[in-house]
C-alpha positions in Angstrom: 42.7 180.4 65.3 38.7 180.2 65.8 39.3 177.6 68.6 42.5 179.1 70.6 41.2 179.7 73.5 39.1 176.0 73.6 42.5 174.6 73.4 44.1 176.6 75.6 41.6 175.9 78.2 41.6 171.9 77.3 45.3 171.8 77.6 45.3 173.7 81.2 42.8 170.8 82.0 44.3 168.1 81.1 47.8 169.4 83.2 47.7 167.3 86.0 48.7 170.0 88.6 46.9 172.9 87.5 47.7 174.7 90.6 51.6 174.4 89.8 50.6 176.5 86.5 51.9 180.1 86.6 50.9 180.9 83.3 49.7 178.7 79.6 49.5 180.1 76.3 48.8 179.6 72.7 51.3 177.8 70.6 52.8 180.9 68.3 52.9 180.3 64.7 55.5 182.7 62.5 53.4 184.2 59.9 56.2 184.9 57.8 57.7 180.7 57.7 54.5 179.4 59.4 56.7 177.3 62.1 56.4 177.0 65.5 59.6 176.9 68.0 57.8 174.2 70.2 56.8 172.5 67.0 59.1 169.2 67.8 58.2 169.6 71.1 54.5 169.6 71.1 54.3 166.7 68.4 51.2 164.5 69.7 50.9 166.7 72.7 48.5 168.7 74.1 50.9 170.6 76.1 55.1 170.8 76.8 56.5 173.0 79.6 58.8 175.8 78.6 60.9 178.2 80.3 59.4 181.4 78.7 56.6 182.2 76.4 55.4 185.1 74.5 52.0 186.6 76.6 49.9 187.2 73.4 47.2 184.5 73.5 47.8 183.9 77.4 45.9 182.7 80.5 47.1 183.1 84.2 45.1 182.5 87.5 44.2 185.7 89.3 45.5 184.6 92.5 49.5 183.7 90.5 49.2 187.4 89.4 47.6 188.9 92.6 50.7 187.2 94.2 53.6 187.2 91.5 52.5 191.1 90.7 52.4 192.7 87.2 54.5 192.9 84.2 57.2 195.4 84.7 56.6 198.4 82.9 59.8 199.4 82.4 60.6 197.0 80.3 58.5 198.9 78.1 57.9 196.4 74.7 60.5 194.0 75.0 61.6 190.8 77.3 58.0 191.6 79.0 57.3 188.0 78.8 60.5 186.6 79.4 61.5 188.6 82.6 57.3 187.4 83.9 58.3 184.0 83.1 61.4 183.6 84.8 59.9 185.7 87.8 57.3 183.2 87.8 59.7 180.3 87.8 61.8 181.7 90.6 58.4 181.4 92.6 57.9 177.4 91.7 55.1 178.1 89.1 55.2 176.4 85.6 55.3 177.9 82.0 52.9 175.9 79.8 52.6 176.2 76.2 48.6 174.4 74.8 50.2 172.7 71.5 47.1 172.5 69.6 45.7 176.7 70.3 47.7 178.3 67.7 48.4 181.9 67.8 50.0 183.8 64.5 52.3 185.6 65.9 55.7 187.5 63.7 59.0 189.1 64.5 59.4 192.8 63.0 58.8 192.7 59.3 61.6 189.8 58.7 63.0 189.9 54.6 65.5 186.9 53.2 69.2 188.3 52.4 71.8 186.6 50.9 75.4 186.8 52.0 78.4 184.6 50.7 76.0 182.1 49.9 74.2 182.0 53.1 70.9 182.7 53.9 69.8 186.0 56.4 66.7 186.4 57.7 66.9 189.8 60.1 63.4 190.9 61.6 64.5 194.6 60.3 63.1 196.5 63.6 63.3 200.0 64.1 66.6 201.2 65.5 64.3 202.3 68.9 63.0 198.8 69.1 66.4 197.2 68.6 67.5 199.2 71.5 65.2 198.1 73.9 65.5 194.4 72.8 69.3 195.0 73.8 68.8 196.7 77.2 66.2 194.4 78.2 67.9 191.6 77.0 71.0 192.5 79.2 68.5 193.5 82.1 67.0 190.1 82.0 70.7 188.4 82.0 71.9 190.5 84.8 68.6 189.3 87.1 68.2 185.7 86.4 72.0 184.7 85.2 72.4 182.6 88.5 68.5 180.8 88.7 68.5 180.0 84.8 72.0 180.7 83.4 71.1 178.3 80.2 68.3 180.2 79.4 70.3 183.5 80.1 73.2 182.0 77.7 70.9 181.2 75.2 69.3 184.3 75.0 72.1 186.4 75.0 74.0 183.9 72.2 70.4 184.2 70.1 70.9 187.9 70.7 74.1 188.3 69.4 73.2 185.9 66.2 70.3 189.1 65.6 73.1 192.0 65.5 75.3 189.8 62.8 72.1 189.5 60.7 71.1 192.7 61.4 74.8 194.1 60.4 
């Protein structure tokens, strides 16, 4: 939106710890269902923490990066922002999502299928980026299973839902 980063920058203010933040981002909208997954979340809120976030739209403190490093480039396209999130974590930093700075953001090119009366909604990537999603995915669980192993089990779980709709 016009006034993302305004928000962005009003929410990192109002955070009472700012220098606990690691990194704080724009609240991604789906431009294919127009929902948010922190929508319950951030009701009446100008910000919620979050274990990971998606880096489009985001703002970190030089010295959190200077000190945390980059994102890994071998990750190439995929779990980027999951892996820098969790790294951050493991070094006592916050992940902040600003409720109100909304960012449109979609998965692949997502179409509705219908299958024994249920509803599909596979984000139809390309068979390359499937495969990164996977390996990174599994990369990510191998590192952080034993600091977040919810998060880990979610994400692989969420992972596994993809395939069936992809199949």
């Amino acid at each position: 939106s016009d006034t993302m980063m305004e928000k962005v920058i009003a929410a990192y203010n109002s955070y009472g710890e700012r220098e606990k933040i690691g990194i704080i981002s724009a609240n991604p909208i789906d431009n294919y269902t127009g929902r948010s997954p922190y929508e319950g979340a951030c009701i009446y809120k100008l910000w919620v923490e979050t274990k990971v976030l998606i880096s489009s739209g985001c703002l970190m403190p030089l010295e959190v990066f200077a000190l945390i490093g980059p994102f890994r480039d071998d990750y190439f396209i995929d779990c980027v922002d999951q892996e820098y999130c969790l790294r951050l974590r493991s070094h006592g930093y916050r992940v902040v999502i600003a409720c109100q700075a909304q960012i449109m953001h979609s998965l692949g090119k997502p179409k509705v299928h219908k299958f024994l009366g249920k509803q599909f909604i596979p984000t139809n990537y390309s068979y390359v980026r499937c495969y990164y999603i996977a390996r990174n995915s599994l990369r990510v669980a191998k590192e952080y299973f034993f600091r977040e192993p919810n998060w880990v089990i979610r994400h692989i779980v969420a992972l596994g839902k993809s395939i069936i709709k992809m199949l």
